[in-house]
N, C-alpha and C positions, 0 to 999 in steps of 0.2 A: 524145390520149385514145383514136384510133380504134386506136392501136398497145398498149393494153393488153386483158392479158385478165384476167376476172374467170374466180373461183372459188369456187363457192360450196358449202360442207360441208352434208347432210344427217344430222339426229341425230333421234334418238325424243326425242318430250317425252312428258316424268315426269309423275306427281306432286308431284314434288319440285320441277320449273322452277315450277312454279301456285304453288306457296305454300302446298298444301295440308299440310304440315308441313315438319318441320325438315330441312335438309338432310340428308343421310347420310355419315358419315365415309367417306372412303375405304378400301379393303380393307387392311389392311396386311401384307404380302407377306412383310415382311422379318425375322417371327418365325414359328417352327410349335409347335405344341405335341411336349409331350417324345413321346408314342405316336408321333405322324407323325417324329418324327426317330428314334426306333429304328427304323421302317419302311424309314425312306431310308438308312439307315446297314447294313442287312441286321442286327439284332440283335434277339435275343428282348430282350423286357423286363427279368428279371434280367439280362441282361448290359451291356442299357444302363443300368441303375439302377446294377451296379456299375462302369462306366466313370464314370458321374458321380462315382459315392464315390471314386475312385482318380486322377480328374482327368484322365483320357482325351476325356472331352466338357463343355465350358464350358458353364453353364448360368446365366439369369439370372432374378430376380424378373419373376412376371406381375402381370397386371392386377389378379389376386384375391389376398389374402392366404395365403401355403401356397403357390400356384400356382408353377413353375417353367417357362421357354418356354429353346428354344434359336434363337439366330439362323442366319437362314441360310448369314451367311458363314461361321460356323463347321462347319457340313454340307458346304458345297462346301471346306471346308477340308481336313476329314477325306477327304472322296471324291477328292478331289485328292495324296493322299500314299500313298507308292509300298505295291503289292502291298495296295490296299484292293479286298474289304471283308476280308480272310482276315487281315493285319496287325494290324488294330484287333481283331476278333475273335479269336483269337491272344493279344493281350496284356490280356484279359479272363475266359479262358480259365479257372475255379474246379474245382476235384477233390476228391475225398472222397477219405478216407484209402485203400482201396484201390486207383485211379486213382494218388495222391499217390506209395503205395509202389512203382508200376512206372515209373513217371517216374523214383525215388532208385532204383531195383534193391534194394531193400532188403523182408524180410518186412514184414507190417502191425505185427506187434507193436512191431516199431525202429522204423518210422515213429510210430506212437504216442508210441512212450519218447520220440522224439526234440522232441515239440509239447507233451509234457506237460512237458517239460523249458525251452520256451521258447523253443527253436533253430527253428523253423517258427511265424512269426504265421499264423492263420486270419484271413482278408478278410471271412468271409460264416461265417453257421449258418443252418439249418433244422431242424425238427423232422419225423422221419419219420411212419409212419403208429402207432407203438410208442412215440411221444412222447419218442422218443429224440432228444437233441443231436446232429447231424451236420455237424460241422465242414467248411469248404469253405478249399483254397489255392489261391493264383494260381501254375499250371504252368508259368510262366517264372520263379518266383522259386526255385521247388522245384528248375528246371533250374541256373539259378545258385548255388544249397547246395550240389547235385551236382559241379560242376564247380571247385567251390573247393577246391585242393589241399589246403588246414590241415582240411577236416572228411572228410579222407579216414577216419581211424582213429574217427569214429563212425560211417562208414557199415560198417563190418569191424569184426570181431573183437569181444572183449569191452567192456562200457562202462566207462569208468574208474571207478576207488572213490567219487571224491567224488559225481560222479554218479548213481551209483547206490544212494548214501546218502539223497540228496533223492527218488529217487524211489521207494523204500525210507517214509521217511516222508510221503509220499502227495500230495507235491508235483504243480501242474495250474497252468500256466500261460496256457492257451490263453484261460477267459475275458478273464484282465485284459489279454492280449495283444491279443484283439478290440476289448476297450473301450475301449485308447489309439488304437490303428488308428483307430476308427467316433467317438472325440471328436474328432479330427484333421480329419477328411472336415465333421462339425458347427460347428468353430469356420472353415472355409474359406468353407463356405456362409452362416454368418453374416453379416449384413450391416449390425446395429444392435448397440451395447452389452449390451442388455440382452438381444438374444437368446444373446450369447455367454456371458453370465453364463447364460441358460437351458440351452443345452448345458451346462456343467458342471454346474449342478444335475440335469441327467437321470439323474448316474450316483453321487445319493448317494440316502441314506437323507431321504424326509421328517424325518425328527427334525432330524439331523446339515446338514441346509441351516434350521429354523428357530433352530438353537442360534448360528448364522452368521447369519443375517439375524433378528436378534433383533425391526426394525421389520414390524406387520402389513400395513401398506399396500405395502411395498418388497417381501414377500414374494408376498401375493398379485398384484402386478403381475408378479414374477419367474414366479412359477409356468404365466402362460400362455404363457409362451414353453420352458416346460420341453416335451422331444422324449420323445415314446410311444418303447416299444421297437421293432424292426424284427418285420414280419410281419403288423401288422394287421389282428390277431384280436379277437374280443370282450374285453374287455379282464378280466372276468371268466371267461373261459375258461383251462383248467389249462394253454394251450398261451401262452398271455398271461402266465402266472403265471412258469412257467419263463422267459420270455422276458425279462421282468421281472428275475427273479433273476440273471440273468446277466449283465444290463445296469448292475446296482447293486453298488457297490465293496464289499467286503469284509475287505479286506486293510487292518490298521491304516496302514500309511505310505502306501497309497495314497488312504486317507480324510483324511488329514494334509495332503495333497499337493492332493487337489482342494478341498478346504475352503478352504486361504491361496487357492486359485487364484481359486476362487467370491468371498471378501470383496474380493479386488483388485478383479475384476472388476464387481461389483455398488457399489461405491466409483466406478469408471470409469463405470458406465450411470448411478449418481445425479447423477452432477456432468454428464452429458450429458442428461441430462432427468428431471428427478427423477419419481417414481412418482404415479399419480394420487391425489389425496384429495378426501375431501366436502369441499365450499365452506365456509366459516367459519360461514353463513347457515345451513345446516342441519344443522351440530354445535349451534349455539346452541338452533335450533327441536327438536331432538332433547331438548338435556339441560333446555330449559322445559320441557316437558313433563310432566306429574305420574306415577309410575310407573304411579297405580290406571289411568291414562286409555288405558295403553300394553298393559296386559291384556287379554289375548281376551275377548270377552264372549261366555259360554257358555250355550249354550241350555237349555231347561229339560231334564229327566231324561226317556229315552222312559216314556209312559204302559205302567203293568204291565198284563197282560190281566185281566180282570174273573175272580175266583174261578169266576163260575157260566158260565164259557166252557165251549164244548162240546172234549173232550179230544180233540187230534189222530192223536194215533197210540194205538197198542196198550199201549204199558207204561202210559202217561197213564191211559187208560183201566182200566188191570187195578187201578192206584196208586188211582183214586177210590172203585173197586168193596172196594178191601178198606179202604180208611175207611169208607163207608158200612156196612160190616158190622162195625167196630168201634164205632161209634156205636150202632148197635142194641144189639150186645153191652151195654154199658157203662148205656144206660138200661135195658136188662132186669135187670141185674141190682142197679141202684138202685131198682126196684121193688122186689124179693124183700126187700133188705135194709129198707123201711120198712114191712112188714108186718109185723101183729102175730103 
């Protein structure tokens, strides 16, 4: 025994060793929130937001509903792989159409032609301070169009007839192009049936999803999984409204298209959990109920102000002053007439 030695640890006691409440979870280390991993990642916010939309950084459900957290290993993943942070920044890299056209060597007008045309998807919009659309591309994909030998003769010379027939009848691709893009990035993120049934409802028409989901219980459960447009504006606001408009299909076959997609899908989230409903127990308490019983009951009418109230304003006043001399009038001159 005289050959051992003792060791003995010293620790602060808590509150917590007493019993004075509940233990306290341990810190958890091993997620950060998405701000702190743009931070460590060297990225501004839109460019980490569109890294996540384009699947440059993994991202997983948090603690709160909406919430999004990124693990660590995935940070030291990213920071670990070669020519970071310039790499990842780089292949997030978004352009507006004059940026867009020095990247192709091409005037803005051809860059235009060429995205209304459908040959250039837009990743990203914003609205300027003119509440104009400002389209945004990813400059490595712009470099890759460039360098593709077959679209050499749309970066030169004239645009072919057929072409320039569609764009002639006032052909614009770039919305529905963003909104297959930005449904792509929404059904990735999904992670239950029903919210992938709500991504494709985000991009029809209210109507055109209640004609589809003909049950009200199935729709109003669907609908809170339906995704706001990008920008998160007051949602009555005009910048809300175009955002809106842009996000909602327009194109017959493509309303065709997400519609079958939506009843698949909403078929796949009923048979995986069907939609909430009131309990048996208070449809019955509901329809016993007598309708008189179920009527507001309305308070009496407000009390009118007494005739002989003193008049508040000016005209009230001038209004009483010329009845009281009409009343004079009228018995003065029912006098006259009963004299002899």
């Amino acid at each position: 025994m005289s050959g051992q030695r003792t060791t003995t640890t010293q620790r602060t006691v808590t509150a917590f060793d007493t019993g004075v409440g509940p233990v306290a979870a341990a810190k958890d280390d091993s997620w950060v929130t998405t701000g702190r991993a743009a931070r460590e990642l060297g990225l501004r916010r839109t460019e980490f937001d569109l890294a996540v939309r384009l699947g440059r950084v993994r991202t997983d459900p948090g603690r709160v509903p909406g919430e999004r957290r990124v693990a660590r290993a995935e940070i030291e993943r990213l920071r670990a792989g070669p020519d970071f942070p310039e790499a990842l920044r780089r292949s997030v890299h978004a352009v507006g159409t004059a940026e867009g056209a020095e990247v192709l060597g091409v005037a803005k007008s051809r860059f235009t032609r060429l995205a209304r045309l459908g040959l250039l998807v837009p990743v990203a919009f914003h609205l300027n301070r003119y509440r104009a659309v400002v389209w945004l591309y990813l400059a490595d994909e712009l470099r890759l169009f460039g360098d593709d030998g077959k679209h050499a003769a749309l970066l030169t010379g004239r645009t072919p007839e057929g072409l320039r027939g569609l764009l002639d009848s006032g052909i614009d691709l770039r919305p529905r192009n963003w909104r297959g893009r930005h449904l792509g990035f929404l059904l990735r993120e999904a992670e239950d049936p029903w919210a992938r049934a709500g991504a494709v409802a985000s991009f029809l028409d209210p109507l055109h999803v209640a004609r589809e989901v003909r049950d009200p219980y199935d729709r109003s459960h669907l609908n809170t999984f339906r995704r706001r447009p990008p920008g998160g504006a007051n949602p009555d606001s005009p910048g809300a409204r175009i955002a809106a408009d842009l996000t909602t299909a327009r194109d017959d076959d493509e309303i065709a298209w997400l519609r079958a997609d939506l009843a698949r899908l909403v078929d796949e989230a009923r048979a995986h959990r069907p939609a909430p409903r009131p309990s048996a127990s208070c449809r019955a308490t509901s329809a016993s109920e007598p309708l008189a019983s179920r009527r507001p009951v309305l308070g009496p009418p407000p009390a009118r102000p007494a005739a002989s109230a003193r008049p508040d304003t000016p005209a009230a006043a001038d209004s009483a002053r010329r009845r009281g001399l009409l009343a004079r009038w009228r018995h003065r001159t029912a006098r006259t007439a009963t004299r002899p």
